[in-house]
N, C-alpha and C positions, 0 to 999 in steps of 0.2 A: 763351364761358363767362364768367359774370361773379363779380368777384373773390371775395365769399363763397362762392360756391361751388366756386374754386378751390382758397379756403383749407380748406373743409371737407374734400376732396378729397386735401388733403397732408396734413391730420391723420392724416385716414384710415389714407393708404398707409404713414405713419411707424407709427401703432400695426400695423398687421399685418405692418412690419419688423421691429419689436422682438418681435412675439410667437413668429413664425420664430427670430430669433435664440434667446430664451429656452428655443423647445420642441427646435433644433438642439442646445446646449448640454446639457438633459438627455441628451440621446438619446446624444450621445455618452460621457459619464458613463456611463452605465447598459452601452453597448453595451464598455467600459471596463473596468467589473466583468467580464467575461466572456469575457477575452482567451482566443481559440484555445479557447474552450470548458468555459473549468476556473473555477470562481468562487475569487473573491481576494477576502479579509478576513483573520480569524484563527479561528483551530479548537485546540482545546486537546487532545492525547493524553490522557487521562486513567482510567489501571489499563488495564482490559480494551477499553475503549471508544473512538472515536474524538469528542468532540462535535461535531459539524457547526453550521452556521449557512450559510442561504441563501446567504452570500458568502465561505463557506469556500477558503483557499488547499488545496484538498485534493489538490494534488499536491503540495506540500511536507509538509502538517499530520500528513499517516500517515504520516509517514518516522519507523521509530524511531531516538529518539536515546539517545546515553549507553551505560553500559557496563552488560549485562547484570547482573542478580540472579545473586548468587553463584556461579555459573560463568567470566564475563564476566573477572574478576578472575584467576582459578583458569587460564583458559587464556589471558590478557592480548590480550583482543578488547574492539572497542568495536563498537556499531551504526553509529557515526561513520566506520568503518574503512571504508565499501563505499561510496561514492560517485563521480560521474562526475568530479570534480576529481580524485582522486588514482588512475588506474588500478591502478595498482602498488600501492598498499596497497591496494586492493581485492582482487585479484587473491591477493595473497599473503595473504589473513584466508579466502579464501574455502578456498583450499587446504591453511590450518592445520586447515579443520571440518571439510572432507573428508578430511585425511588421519585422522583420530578412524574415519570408518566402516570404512576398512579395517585398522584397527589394533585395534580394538573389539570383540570375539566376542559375543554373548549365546547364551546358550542357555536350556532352562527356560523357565520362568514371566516369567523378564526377553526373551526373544525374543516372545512370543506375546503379551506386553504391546506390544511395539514392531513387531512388525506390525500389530495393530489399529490400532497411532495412523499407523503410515508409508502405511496404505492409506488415509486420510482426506484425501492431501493429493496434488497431481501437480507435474509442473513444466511443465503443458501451453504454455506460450510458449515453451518449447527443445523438450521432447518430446512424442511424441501420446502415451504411452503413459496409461493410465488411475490410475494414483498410480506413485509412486516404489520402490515393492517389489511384487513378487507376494506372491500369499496365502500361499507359503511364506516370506515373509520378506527372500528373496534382490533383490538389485539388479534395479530393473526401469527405469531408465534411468541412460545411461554419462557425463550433462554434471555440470561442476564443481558444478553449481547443488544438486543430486541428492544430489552424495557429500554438497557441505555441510549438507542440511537431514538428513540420514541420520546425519552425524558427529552434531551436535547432540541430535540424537534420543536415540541411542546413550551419548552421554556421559550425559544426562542420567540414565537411566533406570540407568545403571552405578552413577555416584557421589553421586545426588541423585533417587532414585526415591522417599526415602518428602517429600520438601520438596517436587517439581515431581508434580500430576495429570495424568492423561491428558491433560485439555483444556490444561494448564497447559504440556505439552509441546509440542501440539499446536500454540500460541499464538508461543513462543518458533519453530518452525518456521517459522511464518505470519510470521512477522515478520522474518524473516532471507530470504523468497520475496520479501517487498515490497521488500526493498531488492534485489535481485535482479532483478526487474521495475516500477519506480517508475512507468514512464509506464502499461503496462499495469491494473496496480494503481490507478492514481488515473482512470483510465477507467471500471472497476469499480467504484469508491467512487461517481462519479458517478453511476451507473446504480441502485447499489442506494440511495443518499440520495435515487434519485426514487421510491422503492417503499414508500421509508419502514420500509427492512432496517438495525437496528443496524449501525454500520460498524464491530464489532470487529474484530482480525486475522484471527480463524481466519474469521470471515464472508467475510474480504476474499479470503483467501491459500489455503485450505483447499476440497476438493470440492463442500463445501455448496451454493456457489453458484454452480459452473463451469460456463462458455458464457452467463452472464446477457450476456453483452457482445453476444451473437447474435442 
């Protein structure tokens, strides 16, 4: 081989080094974004809705934060209270909302309100049961997760029926389920952000959209 066209030869091999490296570089970037399946950027909570972006951290983004609208206060809970850092205050916010359902009667127009909303919603990752109360109202699963979206309900609908909606209760439920099931939850988020399903709460937490994961 003679030396031009040695040297053409190493040019060569050098650029299709570098293009390798460059197109590796991407790839692992991109493959980056996508750790273990969950897209990482930022995503804004905002009111009822979740906004998403293609590189949405959407298992952390729908974790609500802060201290509930005026209940929040009233029974000294935060959304902050229920995380895998702190068992124990978790644990113990979860069993202040439950003890609310068995401490809470409705009867009337205020029960028949709060079975309508408590059938909208299940707590199918603990239980198979088809929502959290039968159609009469009554307990229709026994885990802590259950009493607490049932205490909530319940207070709600007691001390702050004409300020929180149906849906508006419905939501605060939903929201109190996600922090309850975080990884399941942002599994779900991901699934309905590929359908192009608003990711509110009750969308995410609520029966509307239960088994999309299947």
């Amino acid at each position: 081989m003679d030396k031009p066209t040695a040297e053409k030869l190493t040019i060569g091999l050098l650029i299709a080094a570098v293009f390798m490296v460059g197109f590796n570089f991407v790839q692992l970037n991109y493959a980056g974004s996508y750790s273990g399946g969950t897209p990482t950027g930022t995503n804004q909570v905002s009111g009822n809705s979740v906004s998403a972006s293609p590189q949405a951290q959407i298992n952390k983004d729908i974790i609500p934060k802060g201290v509930p609208k005026i209940y929040g206060a009233e029974l000294g809970v935060s959304y902050d209270d229920v995380s895998l850092s702190d068992q124990a205050r978790a644990d113990a916010t979860i069993k202040k909302l439950g003890t609310l359902d068995t401490k809470i009667t409705l009867q009337g127009e205020e029960l028949k309100r709060y079975t309508e909303i408590a059938l909208k919603i299940s707590c199918e990752y603990c239980c198979g049961t088809d929502s959290i109360v039968f159609a009469n109202g009554q307990p229709a699963c026994g885990c802590a997760h259950s009493y607490a979206m049932r205490g909530v309900a319940k207070y709600l609908i007691q001390n702050h029926g004409q300020e929180f909606s149906d849906d508006g209760i419905l939501e605060e439920m939903a929201k109190w389920k996600t922090l309850f099931f975080p990884g399941q939850i942002s599994k779900k988020a991901e699934i309905l952000g590929s359908k192009g399903i608003q990711l509110t709460y009750t969308n995410l937490a609520s029966n509307k959209y239960r088994g999309i994961e299947k």
